[in-house]
Every structure is written in structure tokens, then in C-alpha cells.
VMD Tcl script that builds the backbone (N, CA, C; Angstrom):
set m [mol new atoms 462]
animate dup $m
set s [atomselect $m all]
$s set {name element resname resid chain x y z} {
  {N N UNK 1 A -19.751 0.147 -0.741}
  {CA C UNK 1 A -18.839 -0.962 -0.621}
  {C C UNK 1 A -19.313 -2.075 -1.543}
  {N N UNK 2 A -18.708 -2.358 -2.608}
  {CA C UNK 2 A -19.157 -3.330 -3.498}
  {C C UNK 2 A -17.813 -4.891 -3.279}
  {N N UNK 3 A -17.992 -5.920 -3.967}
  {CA C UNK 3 A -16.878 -6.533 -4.127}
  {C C UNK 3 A -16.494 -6.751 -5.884}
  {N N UNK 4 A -15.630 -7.633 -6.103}
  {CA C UNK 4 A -15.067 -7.665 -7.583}
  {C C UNK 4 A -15.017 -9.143 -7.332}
  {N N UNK 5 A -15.727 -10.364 -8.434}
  {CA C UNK 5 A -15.222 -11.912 -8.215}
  {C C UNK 5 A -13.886 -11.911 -9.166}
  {N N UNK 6 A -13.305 -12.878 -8.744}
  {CA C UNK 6 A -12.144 -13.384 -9.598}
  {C C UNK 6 A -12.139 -14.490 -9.667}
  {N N UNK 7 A -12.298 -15.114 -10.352}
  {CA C UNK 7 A -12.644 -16.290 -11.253}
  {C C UNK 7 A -11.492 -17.570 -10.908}
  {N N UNK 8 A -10.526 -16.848 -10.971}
  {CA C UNK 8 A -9.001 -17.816 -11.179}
  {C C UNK 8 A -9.082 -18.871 -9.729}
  {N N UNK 9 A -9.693 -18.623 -8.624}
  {CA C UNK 9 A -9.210 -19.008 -7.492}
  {C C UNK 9 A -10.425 -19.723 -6.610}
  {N N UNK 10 A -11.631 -19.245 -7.188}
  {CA C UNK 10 A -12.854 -19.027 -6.608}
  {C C UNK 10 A -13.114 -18.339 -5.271}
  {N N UNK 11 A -11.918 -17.798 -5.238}
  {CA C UNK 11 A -11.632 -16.654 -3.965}
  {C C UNK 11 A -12.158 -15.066 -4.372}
  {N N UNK 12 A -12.956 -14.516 -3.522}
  {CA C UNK 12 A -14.056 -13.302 -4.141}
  {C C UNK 12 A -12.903 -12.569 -3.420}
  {N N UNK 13 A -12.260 -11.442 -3.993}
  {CA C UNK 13 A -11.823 -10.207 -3.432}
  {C C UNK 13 A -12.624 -9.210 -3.336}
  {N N UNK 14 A -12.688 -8.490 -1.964}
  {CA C UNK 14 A -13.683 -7.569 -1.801}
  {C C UNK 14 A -12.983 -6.024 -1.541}
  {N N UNK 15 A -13.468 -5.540 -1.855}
  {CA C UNK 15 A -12.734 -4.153 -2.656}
  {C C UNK 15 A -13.699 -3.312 -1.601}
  {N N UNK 16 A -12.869 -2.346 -1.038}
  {CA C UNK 16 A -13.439 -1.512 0.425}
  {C C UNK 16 A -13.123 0.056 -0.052}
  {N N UNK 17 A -13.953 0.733 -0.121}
  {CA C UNK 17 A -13.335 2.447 -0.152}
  {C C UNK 17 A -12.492 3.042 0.402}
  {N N UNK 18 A -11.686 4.118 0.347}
  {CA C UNK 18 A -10.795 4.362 0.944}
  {C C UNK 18 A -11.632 5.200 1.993}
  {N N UNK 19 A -12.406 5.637 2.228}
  {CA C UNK 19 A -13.126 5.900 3.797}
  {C C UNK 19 A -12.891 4.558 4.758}
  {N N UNK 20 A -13.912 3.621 4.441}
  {CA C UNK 20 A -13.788 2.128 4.978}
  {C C UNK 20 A -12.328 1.909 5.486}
  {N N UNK 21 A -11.455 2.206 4.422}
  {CA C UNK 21 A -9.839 1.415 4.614}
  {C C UNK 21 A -8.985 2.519 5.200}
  {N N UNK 22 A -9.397 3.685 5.422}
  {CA C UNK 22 A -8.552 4.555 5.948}
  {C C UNK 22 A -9.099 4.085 7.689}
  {N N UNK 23 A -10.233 3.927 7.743}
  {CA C UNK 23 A -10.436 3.083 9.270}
  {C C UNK 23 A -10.199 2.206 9.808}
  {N N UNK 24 A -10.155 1.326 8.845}
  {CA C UNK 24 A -8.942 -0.015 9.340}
  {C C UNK 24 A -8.113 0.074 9.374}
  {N N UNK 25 A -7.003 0.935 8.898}
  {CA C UNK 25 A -5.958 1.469 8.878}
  {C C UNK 25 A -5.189 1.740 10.191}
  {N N UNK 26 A -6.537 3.091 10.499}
  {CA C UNK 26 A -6.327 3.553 11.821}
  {C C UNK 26 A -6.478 2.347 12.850}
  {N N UNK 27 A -6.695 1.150 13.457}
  {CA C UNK 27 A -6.736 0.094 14.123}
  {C C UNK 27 A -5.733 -0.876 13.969}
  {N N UNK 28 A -6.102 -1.496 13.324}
  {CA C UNK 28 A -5.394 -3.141 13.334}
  {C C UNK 28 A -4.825 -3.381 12.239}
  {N N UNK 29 A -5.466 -3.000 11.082}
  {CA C UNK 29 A -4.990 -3.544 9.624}
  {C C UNK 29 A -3.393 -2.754 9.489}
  {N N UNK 30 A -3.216 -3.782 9.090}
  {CA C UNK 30 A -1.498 -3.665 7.749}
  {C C UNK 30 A -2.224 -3.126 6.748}
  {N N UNK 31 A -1.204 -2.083 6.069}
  {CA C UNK 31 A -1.599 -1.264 5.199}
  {C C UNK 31 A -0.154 -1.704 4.243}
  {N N UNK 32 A -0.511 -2.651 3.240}
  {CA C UNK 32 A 0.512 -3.208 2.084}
  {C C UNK 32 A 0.319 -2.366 0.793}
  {N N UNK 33 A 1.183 -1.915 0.504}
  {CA C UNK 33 A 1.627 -0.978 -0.834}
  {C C UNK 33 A 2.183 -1.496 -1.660}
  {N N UNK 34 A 1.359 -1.808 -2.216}
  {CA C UNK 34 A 2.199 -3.087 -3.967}
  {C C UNK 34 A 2.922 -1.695 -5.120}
  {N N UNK 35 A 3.164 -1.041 -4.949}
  {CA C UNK 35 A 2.900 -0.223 -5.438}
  {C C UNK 35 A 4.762 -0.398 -5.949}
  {N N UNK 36 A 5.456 0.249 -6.833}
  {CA C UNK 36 A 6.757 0.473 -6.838}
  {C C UNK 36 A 8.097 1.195 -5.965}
  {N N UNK 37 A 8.537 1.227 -5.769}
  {CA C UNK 37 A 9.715 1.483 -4.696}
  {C C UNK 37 A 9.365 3.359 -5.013}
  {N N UNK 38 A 9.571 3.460 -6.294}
  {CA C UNK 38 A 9.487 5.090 -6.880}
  {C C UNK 38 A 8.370 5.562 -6.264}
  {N N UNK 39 A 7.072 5.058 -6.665}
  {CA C UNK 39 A 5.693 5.722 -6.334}
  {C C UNK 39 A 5.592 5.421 -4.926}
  {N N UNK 40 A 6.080 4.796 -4.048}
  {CA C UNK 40 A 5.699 4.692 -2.603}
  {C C UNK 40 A 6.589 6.036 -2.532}
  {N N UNK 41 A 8.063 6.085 -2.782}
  {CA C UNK 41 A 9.380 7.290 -1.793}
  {C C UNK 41 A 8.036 8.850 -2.385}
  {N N UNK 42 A 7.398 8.317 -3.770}
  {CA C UNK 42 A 6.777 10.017 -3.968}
  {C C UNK 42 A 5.446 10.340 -3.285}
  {N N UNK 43 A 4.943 9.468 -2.087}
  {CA C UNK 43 A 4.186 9.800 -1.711}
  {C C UNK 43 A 3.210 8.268 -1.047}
  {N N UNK 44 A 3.113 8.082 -0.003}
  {CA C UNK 44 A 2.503 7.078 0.579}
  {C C UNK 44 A 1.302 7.108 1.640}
  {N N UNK 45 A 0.410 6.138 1.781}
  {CA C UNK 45 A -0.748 6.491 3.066}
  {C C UNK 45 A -0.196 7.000 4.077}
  {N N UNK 46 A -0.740 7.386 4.434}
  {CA C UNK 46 A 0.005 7.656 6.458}
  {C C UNK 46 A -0.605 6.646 7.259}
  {N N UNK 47 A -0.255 5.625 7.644}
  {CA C UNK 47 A -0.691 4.433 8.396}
  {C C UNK 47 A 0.515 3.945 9.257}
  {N N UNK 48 A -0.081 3.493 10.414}
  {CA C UNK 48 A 1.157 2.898 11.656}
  {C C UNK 48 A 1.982 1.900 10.826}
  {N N UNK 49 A 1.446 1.074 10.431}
  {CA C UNK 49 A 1.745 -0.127 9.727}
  {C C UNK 49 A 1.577 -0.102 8.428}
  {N N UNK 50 A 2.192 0.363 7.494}
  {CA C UNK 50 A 2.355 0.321 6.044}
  {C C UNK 50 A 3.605 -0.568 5.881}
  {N N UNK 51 A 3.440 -1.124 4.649}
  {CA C UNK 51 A 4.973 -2.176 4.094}
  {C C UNK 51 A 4.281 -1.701 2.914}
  {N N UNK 52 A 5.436 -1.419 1.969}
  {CA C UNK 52 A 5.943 -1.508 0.899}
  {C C UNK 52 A 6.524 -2.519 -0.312}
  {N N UNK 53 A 5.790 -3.932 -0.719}
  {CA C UNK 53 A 6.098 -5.095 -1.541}
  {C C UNK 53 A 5.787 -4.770 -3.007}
  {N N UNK 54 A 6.398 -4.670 -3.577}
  {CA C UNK 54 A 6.067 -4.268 -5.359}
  {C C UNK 54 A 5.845 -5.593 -5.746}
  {N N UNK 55 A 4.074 -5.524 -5.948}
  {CA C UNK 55 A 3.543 -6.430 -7.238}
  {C C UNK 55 A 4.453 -6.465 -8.528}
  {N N UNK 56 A 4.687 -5.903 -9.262}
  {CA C UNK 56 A 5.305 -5.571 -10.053}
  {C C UNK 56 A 6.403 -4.407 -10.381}
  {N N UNK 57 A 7.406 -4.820 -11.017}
  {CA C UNK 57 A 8.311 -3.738 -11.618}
  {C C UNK 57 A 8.688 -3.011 -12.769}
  {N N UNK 58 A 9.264 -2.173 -12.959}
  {CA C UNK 58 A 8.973 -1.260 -14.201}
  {C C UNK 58 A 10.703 -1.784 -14.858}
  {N N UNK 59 A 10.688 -2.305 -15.886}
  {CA C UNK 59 A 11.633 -2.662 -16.510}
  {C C UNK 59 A 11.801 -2.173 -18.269}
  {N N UNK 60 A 12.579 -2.343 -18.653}
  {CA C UNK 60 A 12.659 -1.375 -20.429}
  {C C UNK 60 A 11.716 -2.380 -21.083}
  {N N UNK 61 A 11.894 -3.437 -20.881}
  {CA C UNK 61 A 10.024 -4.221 -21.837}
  {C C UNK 61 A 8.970 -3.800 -21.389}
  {N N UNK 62 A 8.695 -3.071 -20.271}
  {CA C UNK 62 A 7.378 -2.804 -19.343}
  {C C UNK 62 A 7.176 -3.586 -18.188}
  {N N UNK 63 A 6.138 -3.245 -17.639}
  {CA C UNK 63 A 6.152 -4.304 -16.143}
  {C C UNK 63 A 6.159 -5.522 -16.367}
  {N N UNK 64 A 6.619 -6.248 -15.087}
  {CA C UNK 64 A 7.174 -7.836 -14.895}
  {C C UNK 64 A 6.302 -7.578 -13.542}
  {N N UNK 65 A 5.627 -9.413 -13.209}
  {CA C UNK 65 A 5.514 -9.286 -11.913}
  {C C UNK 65 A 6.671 -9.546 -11.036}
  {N N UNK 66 A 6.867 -9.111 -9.573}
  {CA C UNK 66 A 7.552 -9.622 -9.199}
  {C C UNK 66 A 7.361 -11.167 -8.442}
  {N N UNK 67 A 8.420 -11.545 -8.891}
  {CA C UNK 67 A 8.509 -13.033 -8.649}
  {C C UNK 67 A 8.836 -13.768 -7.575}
  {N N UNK 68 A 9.191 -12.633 -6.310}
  {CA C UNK 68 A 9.591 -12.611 -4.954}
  {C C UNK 68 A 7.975 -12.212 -4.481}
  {N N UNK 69 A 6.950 -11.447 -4.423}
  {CA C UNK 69 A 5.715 -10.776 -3.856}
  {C C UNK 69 A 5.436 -11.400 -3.078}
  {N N UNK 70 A 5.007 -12.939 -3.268}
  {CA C UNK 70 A 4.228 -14.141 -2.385}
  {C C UNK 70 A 5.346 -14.118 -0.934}
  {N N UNK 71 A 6.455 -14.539 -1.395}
  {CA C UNK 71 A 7.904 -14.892 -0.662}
  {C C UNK 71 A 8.123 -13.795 0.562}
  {N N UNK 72 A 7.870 -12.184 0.210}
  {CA C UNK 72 A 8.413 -11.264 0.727}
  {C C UNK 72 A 6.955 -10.762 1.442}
  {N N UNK 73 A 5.931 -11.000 1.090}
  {CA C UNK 73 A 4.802 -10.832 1.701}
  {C C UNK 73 A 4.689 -11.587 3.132}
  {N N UNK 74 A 4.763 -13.003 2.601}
  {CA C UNK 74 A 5.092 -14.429 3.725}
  {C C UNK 74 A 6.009 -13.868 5.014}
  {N N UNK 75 A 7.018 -13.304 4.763}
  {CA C UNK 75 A 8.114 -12.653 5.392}
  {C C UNK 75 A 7.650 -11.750 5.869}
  {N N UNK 76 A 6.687 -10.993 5.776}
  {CA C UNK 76 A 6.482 -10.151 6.666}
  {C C UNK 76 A 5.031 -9.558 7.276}
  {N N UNK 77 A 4.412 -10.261 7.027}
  {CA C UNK 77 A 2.954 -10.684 7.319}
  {C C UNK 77 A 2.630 -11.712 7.215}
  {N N UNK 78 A 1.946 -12.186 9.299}
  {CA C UNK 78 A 1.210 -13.976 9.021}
  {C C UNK 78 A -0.074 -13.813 8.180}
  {N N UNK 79 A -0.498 -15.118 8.177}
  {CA C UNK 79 A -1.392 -15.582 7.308}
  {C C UNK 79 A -2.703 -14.917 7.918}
  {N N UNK 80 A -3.018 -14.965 9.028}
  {CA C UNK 80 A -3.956 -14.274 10.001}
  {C C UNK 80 A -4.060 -12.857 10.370}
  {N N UNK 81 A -3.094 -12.277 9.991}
  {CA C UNK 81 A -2.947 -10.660 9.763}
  {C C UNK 81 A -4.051 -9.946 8.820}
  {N N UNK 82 A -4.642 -8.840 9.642}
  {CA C UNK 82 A -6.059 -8.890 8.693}
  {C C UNK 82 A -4.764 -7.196 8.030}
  {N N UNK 83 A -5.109 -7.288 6.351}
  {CA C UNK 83 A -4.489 -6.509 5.518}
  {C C UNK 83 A -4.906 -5.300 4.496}
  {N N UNK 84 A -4.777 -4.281 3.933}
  {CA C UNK 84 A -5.642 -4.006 3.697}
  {C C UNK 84 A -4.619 -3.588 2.158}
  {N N UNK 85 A -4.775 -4.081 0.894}
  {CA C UNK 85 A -3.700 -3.810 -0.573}
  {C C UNK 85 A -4.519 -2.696 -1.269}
  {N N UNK 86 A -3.149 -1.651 -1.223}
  {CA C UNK 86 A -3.322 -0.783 -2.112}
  {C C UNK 86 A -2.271 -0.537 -3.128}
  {N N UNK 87 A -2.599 0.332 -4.211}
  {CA C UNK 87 A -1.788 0.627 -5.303}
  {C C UNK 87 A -1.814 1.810 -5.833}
  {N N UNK 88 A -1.734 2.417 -7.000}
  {CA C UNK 88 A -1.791 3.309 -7.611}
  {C C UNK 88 A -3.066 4.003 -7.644}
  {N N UNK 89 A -3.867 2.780 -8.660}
  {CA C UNK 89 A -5.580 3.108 -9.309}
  {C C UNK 89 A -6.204 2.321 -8.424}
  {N N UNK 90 A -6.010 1.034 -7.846}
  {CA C UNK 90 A -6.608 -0.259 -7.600}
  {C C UNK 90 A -6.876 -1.321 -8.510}
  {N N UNK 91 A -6.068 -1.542 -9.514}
  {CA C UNK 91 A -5.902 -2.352 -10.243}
  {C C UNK 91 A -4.912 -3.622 -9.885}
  {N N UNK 92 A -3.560 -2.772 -9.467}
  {CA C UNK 92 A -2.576 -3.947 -9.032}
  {C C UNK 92 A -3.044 -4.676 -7.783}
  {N N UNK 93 A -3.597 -4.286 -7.031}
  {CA C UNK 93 A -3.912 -4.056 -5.554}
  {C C UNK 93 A -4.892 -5.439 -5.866}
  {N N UNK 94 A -6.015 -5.472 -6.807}
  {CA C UNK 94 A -6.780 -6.665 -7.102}
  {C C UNK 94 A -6.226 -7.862 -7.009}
  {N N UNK 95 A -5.295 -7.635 -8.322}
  {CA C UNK 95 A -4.134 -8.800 -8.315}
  {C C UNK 95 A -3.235 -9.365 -7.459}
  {N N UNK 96 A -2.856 -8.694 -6.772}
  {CA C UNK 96 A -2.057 -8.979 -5.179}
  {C C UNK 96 A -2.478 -9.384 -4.472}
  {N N UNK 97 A -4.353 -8.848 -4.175}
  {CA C UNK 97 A -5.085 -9.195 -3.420}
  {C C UNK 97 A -5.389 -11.064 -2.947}
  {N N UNK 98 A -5.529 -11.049 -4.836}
  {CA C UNK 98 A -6.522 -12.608 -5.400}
  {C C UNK 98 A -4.822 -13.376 -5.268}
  {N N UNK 99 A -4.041 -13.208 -5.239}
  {CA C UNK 99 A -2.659 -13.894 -5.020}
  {C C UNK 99 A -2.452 -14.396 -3.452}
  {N N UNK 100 A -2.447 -13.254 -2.543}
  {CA C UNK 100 A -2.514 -13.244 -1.259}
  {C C UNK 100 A -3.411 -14.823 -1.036}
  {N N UNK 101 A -5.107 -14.318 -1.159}
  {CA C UNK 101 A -6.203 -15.576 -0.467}
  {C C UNK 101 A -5.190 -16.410 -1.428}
  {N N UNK 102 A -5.148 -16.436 -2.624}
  {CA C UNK 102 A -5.087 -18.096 -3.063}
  {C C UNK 102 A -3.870 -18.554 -2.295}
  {N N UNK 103 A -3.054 -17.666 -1.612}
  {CA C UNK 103 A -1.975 -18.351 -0.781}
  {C C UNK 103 A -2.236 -18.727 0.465}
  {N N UNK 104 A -3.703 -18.348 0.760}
  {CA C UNK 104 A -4.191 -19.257 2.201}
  {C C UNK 104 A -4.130 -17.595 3.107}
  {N N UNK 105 A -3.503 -16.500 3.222}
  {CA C UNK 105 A -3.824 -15.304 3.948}
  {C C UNK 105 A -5.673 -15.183 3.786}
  {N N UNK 106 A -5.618 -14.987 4.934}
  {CA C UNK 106 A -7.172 -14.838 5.743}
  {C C UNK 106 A -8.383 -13.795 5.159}
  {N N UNK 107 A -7.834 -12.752 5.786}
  {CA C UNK 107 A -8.344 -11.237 5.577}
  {C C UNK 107 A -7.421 -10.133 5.017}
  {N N UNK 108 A -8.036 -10.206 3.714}
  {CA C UNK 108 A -6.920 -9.405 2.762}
  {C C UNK 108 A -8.582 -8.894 2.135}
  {N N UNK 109 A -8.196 -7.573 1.823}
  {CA C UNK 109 A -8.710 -6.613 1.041}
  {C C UNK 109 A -8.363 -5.619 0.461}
  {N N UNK 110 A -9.013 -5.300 -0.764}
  {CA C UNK 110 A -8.433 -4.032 -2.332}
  {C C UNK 110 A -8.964 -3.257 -1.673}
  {N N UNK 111 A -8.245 -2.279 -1.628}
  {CA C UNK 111 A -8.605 -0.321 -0.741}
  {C C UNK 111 A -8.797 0.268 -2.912}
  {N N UNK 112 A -10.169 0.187 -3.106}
  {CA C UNK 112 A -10.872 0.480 -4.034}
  {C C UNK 112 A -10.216 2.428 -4.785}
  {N N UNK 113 A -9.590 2.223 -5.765}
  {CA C UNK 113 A -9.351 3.456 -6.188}
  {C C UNK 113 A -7.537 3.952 -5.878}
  {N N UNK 114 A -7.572 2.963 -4.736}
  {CA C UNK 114 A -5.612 3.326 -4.623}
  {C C UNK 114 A -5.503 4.756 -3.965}
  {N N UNK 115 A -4.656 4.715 -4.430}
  {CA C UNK 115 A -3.564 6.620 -3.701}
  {C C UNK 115 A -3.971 6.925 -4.094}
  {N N UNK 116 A -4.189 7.312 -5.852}
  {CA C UNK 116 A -4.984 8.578 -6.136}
  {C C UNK 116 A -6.074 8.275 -5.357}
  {N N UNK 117 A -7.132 7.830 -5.346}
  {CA C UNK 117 A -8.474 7.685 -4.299}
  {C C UNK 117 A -7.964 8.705 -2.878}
  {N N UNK 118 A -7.253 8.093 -2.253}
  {CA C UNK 118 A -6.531 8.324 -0.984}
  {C C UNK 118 A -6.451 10.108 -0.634}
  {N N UNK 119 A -5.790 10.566 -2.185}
  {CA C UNK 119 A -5.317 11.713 -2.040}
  {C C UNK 119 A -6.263 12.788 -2.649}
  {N N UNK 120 A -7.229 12.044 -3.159}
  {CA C UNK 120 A -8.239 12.971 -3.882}
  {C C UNK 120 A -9.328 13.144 -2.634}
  {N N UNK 121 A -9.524 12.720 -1.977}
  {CA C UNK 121 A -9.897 12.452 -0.346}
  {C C UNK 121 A -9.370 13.333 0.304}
  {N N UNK 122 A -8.045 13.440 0.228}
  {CA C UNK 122 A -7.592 14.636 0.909}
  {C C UNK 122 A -6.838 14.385 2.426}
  {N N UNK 123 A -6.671 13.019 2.350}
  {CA C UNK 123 A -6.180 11.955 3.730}
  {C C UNK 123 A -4.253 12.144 3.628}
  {N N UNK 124 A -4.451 11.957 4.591}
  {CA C UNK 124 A -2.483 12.324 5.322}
  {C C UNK 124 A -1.899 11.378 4.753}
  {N N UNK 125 A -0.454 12.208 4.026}
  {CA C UNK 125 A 0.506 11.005 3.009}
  {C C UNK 125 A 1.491 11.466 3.456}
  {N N UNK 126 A 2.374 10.270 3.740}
  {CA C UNK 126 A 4.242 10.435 3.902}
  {C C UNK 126 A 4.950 10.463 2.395}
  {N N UNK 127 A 6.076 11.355 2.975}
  {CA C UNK 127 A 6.701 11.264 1.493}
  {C C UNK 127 A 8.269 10.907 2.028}
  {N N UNK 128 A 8.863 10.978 1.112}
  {CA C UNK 128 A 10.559 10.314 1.145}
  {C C UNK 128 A 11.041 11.079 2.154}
  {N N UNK 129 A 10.920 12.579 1.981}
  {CA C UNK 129 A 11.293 13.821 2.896}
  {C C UNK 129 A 10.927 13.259 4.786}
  {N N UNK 130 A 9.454 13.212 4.429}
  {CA C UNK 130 A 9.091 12.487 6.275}
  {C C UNK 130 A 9.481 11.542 6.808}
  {N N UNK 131 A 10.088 10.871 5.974}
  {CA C UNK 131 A 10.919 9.490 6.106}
  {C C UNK 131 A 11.960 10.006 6.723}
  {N N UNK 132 A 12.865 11.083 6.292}
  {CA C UNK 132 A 14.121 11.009 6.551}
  {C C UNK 132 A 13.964 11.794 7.922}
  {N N UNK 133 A 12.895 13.081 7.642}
  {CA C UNK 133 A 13.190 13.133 8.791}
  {C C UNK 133 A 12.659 13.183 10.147}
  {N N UNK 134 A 11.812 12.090 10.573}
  {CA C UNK 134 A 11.521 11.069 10.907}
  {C C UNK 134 A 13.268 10.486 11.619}
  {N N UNK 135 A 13.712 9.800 11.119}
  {CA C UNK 135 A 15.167 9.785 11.127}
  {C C UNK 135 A 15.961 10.671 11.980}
  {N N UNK 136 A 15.682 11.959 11.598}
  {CA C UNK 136 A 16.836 12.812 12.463}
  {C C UNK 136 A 16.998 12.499 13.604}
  {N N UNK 137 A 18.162 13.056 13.835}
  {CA C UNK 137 A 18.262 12.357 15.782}
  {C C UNK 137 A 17.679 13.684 16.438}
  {N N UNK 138 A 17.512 13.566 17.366}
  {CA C UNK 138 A 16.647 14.724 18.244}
  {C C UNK 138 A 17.445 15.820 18.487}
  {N N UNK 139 A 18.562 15.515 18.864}
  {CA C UNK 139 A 19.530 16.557 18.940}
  {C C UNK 139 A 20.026 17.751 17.935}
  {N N UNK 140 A 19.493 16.562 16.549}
  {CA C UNK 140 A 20.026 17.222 15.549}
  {C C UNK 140 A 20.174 18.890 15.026}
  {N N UNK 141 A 20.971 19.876 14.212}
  {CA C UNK 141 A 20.592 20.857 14.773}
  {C C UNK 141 A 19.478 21.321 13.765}
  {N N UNK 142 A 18.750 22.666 14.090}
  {CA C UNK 142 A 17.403 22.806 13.233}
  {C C UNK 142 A 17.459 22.816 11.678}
  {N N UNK 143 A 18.793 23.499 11.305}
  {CA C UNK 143 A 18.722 23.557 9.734}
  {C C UNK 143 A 18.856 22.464 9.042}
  {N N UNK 144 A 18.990 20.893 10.042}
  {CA C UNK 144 A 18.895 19.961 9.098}
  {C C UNK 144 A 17.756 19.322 8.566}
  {N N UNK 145 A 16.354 19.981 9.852}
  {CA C UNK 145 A 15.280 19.638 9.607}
  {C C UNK 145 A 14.429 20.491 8.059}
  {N N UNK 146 A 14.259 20.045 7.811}
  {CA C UNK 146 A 13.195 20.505 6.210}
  {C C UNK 146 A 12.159 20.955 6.139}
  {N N UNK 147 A 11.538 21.491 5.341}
  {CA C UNK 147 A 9.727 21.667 5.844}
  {C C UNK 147 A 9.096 20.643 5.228}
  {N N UNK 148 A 8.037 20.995 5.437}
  {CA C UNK 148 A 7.195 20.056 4.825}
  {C C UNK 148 A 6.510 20.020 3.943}
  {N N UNK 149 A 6.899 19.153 2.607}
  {CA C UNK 149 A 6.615 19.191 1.428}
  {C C UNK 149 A 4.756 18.817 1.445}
  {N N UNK 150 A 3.788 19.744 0.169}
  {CA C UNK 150 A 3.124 19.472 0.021}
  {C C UNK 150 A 2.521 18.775 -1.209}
  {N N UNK 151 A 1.649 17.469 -0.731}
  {CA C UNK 151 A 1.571 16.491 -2.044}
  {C C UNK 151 A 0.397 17.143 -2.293}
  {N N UNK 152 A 0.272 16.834 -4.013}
  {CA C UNK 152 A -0.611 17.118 -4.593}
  {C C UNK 152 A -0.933 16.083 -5.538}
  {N N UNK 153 A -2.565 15.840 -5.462}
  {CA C UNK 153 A -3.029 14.850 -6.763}
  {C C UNK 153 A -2.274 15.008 -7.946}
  {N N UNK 154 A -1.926 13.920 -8.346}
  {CA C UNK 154 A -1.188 14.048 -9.540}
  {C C UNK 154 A -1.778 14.515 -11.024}
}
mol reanalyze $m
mol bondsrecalc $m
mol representation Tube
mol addrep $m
């Protein structure tokens, strides 16, 4: 368990392994996915509490941050909510992180390495498919249910 300083804020983000953060996970922590709308539906942590806020978006110039993150974060996590930001690599996840404290949120931490980390680990991921069906109504009849797709490190 190391941390990363960031300079901009004098707020130290501390960057936790995905062992560490798959255990907070399992408890108390919010599990926030900065990650893009695309890369969350292709594969996400398995956590009670995951949200989905894109740091950034993929646009024909290349990524933009998003300019809602702070706004839509605020909205759905208090300030006292202990959190735990992940991303892709753990790069965006930094940045979201050091955004979060400088907005006054408490206990926020980078899950070090991201999804790939996550999945190279070999730890339980939802995909778009478990989402939906998840969804089905109980009644529903069997052939609407699907199997279950298997993710693989990318």
C-alpha cells in the first residue's frame, strides 16, 4: 500500500490495492467508476454499491473532462461517505480522486491499477448482460434468461 502526492491541492491521495479495495468494497465503501458509460456496460466490479460518474468522455478531438463529475458526484454521494475511485489503469481514478478531497469529500481513495488490476486478480465483474438480467421479473419465462457471459482480461 503506497500513496501518490498531488501537488495541486496539498491534498495527498492515497492509492490502495485492489486486495485492500476489494475489502472495503465488501463493507461500507461506495465503489465510484469514473470510468466511461462504454467501459463500465463491458464489464464492471461486483460491489453492493458501485455508481458509475465519467471523469471524462471520449469525443472526435479525444477526451474532455466532464464538466458535470463534481455536480453528479455531490448528487449522489455525501461528503462523509467513505469511497473508494476506480478506472480503467488508475490513472483517471487519481484525478477524480484529488478533485473529490479538494471538494471537501472526506475519505476518498485510488483502487491502485483499476479494472484491469481487478480482473487480472481474478475478482467478480458485472457486465451489461447481469444488469439486464438482474431485471427480469421472476416470473419471467426461462428462455428469456441468458447465460452467463465470461469476462476476460482484455
Amino acid at each position: 500500500m503506497g500513496s501518490i502526492g498531488i501537488e495541486r491541492s496539498g491534498s495527498e491521495v492515497v492509492t490502495i490495492d485492489v486486495h485492500a479495495a476489494k475489502g472495503l468494497i465488501q463493507t461500507s465503501h461506495v465503489y465510484l467508476d469514473v470510468r466511461t458509460v462504454e467501459e463500465f456496460q463491458k464489464g464492471h466490479v461486483d460491489a453492493a454499491k458501485v455508481i458509475n460518474i465519467p471523469y471524462m468522455f471520449n469525443t472526435p478531438e479525444g477526451r474532455v473532462k466532464n464538466p458535470e463529475f463534481l455536480k453528479e458526484v455531490s448528487s449522489a454521494c455525501k461528503k462523509e461517505d467513505h469511497i473508494i475511485v476506480g478506472c480503467q489503469s488508475g490513472v483517471r481514478s487519481v484525478y477524480a480522486t484529488t478533485d473529490l478531497l479538494t471538494e471537501g469529500f472526506k475519505d476518498v481513495s485510488n483502487m491502485g491499477g483499476g479494472y484491469l488490476a481487478w480482473v487480472k486478480n481474478e475478482f467478480a465483474v458485472k457486465t451489461l448482460l447481469d444488469l439486464v438480467k438482474d431485471e427480469v421479473p421472476v416470473k419471467a419465462p426461462v428462455d428469456l434468461v441468458k447465460d452467463e457471459v465470461a469476462v476476460k482480461a482484455p
